[in-house]
PADO-316045 format. One record per residue: x, y, z of N, C-alpha, C in turn; residue in one letter. Coordinates in steps of 0.05 Angstrom, whole numbers, plus 5000, padded with zeros to 4 digits. Layout:
% PADO-316045
XYZXYZXYZA;...
END
This chain:
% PADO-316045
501749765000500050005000501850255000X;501750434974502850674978502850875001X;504550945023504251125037503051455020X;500551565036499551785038501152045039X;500452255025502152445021503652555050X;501152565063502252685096505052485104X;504652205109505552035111509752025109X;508452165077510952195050512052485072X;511952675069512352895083513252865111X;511552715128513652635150515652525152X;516052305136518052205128520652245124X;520752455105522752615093523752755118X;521852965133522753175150524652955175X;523252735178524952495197528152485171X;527552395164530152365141532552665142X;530652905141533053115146534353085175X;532553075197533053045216535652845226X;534752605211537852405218539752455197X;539152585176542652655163543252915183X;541953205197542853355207545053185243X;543352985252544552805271546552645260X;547552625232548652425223551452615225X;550452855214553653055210554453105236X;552753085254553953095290554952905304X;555352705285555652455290554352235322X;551952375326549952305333549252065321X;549651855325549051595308546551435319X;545651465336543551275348541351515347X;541751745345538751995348537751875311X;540351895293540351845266538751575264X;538751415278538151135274535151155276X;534751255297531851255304530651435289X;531851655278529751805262529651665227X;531251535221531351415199529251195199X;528451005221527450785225524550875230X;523851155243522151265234520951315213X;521851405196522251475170521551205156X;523750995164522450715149519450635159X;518950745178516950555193514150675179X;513650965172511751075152512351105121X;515350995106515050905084516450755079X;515850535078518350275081518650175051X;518950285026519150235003521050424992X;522950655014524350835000526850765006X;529050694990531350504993533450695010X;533450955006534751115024535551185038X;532851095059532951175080533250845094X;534250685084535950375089538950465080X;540050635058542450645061543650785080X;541251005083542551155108543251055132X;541450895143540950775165543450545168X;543950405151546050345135549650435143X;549750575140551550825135552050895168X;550250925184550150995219551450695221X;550550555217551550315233554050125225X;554650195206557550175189558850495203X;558450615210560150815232560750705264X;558150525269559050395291560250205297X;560150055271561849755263559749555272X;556949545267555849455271554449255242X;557449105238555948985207553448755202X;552148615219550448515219548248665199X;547749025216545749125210546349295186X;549349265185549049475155548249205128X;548849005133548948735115544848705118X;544648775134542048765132540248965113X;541449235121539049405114540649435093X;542949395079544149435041542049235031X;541749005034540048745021537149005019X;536149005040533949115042533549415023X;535349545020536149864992535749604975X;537949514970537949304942535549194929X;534249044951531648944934529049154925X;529549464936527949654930529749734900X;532049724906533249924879535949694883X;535749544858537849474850540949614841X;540149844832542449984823543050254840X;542750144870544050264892546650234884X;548950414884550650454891552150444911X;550550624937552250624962551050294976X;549650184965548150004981549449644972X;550849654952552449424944555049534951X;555749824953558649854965558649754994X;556749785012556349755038556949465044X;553649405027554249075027557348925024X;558349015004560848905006562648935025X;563249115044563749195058564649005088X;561048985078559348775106560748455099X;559748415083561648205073565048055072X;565848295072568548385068569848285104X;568548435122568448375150568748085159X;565547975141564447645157567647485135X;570347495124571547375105570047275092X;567747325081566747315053567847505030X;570347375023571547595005571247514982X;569747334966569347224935566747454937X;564547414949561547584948562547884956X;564947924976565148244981565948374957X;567548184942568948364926566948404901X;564948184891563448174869561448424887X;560948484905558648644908560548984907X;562649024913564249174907564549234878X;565049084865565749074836562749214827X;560449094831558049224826557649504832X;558849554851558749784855560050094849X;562749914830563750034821563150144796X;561549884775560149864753558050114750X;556550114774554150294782555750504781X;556750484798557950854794560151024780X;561050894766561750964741560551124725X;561351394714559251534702557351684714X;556151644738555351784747555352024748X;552852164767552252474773554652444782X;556052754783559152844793558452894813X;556752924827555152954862555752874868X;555052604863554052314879556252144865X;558052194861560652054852561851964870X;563151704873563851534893565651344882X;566651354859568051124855571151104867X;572451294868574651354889574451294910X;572851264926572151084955571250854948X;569950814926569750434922573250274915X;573250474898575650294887578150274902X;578950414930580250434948580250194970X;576650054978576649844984576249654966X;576049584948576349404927579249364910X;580649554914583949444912584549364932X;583449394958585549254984584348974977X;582148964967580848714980582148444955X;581948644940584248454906585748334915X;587348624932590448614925590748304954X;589448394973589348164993589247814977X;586247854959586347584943588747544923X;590147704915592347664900594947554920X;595147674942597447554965596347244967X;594247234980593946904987593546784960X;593246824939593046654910596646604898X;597946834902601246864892602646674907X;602246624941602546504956603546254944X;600246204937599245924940600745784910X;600045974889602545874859605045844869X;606546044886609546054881609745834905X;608345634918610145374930608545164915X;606345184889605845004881608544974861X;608745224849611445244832614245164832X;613845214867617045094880617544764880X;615144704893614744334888614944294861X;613744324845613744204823616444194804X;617944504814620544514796621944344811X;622244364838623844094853623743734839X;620543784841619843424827621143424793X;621143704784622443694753625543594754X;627143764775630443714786630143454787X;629343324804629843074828629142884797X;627542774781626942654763629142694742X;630342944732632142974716635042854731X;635942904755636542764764637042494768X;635342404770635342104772635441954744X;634642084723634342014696638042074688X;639342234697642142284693643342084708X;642941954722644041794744644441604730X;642041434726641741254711643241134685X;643041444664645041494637647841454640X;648041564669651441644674652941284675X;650841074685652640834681653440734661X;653240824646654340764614655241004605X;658740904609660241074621661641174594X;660941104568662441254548660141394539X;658841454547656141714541656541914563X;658241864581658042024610657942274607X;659942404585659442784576656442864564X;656442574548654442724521651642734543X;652142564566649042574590650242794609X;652042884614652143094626652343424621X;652243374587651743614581649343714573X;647743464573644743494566644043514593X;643943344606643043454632643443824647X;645643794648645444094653643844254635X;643544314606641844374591638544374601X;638044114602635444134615634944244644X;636844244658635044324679636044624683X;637444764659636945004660634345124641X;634044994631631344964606628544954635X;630144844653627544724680626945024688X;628845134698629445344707628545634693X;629145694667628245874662625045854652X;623745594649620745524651619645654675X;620245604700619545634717619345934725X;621245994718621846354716619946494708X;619146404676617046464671614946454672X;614346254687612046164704610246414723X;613446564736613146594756613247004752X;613147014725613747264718611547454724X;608747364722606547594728605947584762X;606947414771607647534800609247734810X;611547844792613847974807612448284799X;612648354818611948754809613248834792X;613048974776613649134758613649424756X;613449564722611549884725608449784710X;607649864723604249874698604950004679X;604849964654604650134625603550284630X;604750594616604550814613601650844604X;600150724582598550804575595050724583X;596650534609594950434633594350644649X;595650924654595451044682594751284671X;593751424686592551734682595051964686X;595552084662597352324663597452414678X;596652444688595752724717596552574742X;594752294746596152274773598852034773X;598851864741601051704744599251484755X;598051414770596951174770595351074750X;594650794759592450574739590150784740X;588050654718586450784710584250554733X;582050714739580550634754576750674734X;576850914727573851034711575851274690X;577351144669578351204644576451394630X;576451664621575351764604576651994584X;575751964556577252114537575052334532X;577152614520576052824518576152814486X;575753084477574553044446576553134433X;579153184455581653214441583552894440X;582452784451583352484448584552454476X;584652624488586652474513584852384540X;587052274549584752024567585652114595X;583552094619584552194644582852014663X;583552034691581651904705579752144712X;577351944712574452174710574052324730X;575152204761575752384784577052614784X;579252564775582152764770580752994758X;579952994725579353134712576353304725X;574853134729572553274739574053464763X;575153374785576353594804577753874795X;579053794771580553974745578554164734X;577254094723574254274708573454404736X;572854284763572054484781573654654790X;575854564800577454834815579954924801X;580454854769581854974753580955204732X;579154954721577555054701576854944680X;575455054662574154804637575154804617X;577654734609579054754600580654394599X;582654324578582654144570585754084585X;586954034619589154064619591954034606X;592153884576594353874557594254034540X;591454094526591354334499589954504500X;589554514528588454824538585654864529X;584254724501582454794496579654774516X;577554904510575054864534574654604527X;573254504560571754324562570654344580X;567854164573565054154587565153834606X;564053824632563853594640562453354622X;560353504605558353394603560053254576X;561553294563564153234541565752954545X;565452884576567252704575566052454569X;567752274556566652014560568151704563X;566951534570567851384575568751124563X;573051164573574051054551574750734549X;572850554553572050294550574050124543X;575150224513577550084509580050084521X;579850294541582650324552581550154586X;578650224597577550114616578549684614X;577149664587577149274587581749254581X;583149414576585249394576586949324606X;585749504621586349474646585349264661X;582249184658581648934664583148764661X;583848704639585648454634587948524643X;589548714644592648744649592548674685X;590448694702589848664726589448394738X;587348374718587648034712590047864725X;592447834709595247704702596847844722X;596048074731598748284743596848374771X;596148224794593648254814595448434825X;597848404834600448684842599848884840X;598849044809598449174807596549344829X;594849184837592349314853592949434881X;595349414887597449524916596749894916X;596350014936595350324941598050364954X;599450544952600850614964599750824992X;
END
């Protein structure tokens, strides 16, 4: 049943009320006036992220994992409300679902109103949470790697052993042997190559700040920036194009996909990369 206009109207004025308690960091006056608020319109996803948001200040993740689900199933393409969730998740070591609800949320907010822009705080916990699955995954290759090149040695080995009794071949098996198990050796190396840090390619990272690209976008002069950076640029610089000076409009930028699925994959192979300094 649709809540009544009056209804709607109280609502809201409860709703200013706990964001004015929320900036006082008043977190439980915020709670109750939000839950108010839910309690005469319980179909507005909002006032669940808000509520949300108080209790993820208190570290109270039960209830923020609760009331994100609860935004979510009103409005799927909550933003702050799958960032949360993940969050919540992120907490219970559910880190396969924190990070996919993270990743959603980064999807969502991409592009976005420049208001309500958030992807610089998503993607801040969503590289720790990578870069974490990349430590215990690198881990876990580089002693599957170590065993296995050992069982490669120890077999070549014993296969030389064997050769070596037949003793007028003794060089021609000892120079093959060494051969192979440096052949073992630099396999393994390369095995082991998208583990070792590196630089990210140049044409991976945003001019301006030198890092990976996070929300890639090109202007209509061709050059590509991160959409945070530049948007902060157009505000407190000016609108203007920071390499060729020419104007630019926010509303101009767009989003540069091919350079976005480039980085996907280079992230992919290179999880390192995802380290914040």
């Amino acid at each position: 049943m649709r809540p009544n206009a009056s209804a709607m109207r109280q609502a809201e004025l409860l709703r200013n009320d706990g964001n004015n308690y929320f900036k006082k960091n008043r977190f439980n006056a915020a709670i109750d006036a939000y839950t108010e608020a839910i309690t005469l319109c319980p179909n507005v996803p909002v006032y669940f992220t808000n509520r949300a948001l108080c209790h993820l200040k208190r570290n109270e993740w039960e209830r923020v994992e609760e009331d994100s689900r609860r935004a979510i199933q009103l409005d799927s393409h909550s933003v702050k409300a799958h960032y949360m969730l993940g969050l919540a998740l992120l907490q219970k070591q559910e880190h396969t679902k924190g990070i996919r609800e993270l990743q959603k949320a980064l999807d969502l907010g991409r592009g976005a109103n420049p208001k309500g822009y958030m992807v610089e705080e998503i993607w801040q916990e969503f590289a720790k949470a990578k870069y974490k699955e990349w430590e215990r995954s690198s881990s876990q290759r580089s002693w599957e790697l170590q065993n296995l090149k050992e069982a490669c040695k120890s077999a070549l080995k014993e296969k030389h052993f064997l050769g070596s009794e037949m003793e007028r071949f003794v060089d021609d098996a000892t120079t093959s042997h060494l051969k192979q198990l440096e052949a073992v050796e630099r396999v393994f190396n390369k095995a082991a190559d998208d583990d070792i840090p590196t630089e990210v390619p140049d044409h991976l990272c945003c001019r301006i700040t030198l890092d990976i690209f996070h929300d890639p976008v090109i202007t209509p002069s061709g050059h590509t920036y991160e959409r945070a950076v530049i948007l902060d640029h157009l505000q407190k610089v000016g609108e203007f194009d920071p390499i060729t000076r020419e104007p630019l409009d926010p509303s101009q930028l767009v989003s540069n996909l091919a350079i976005r699925e480039a980085v996907h994959e280079y992230l992919d192979t290179h999880g390192w990369a995802y380290k914040i300094d």
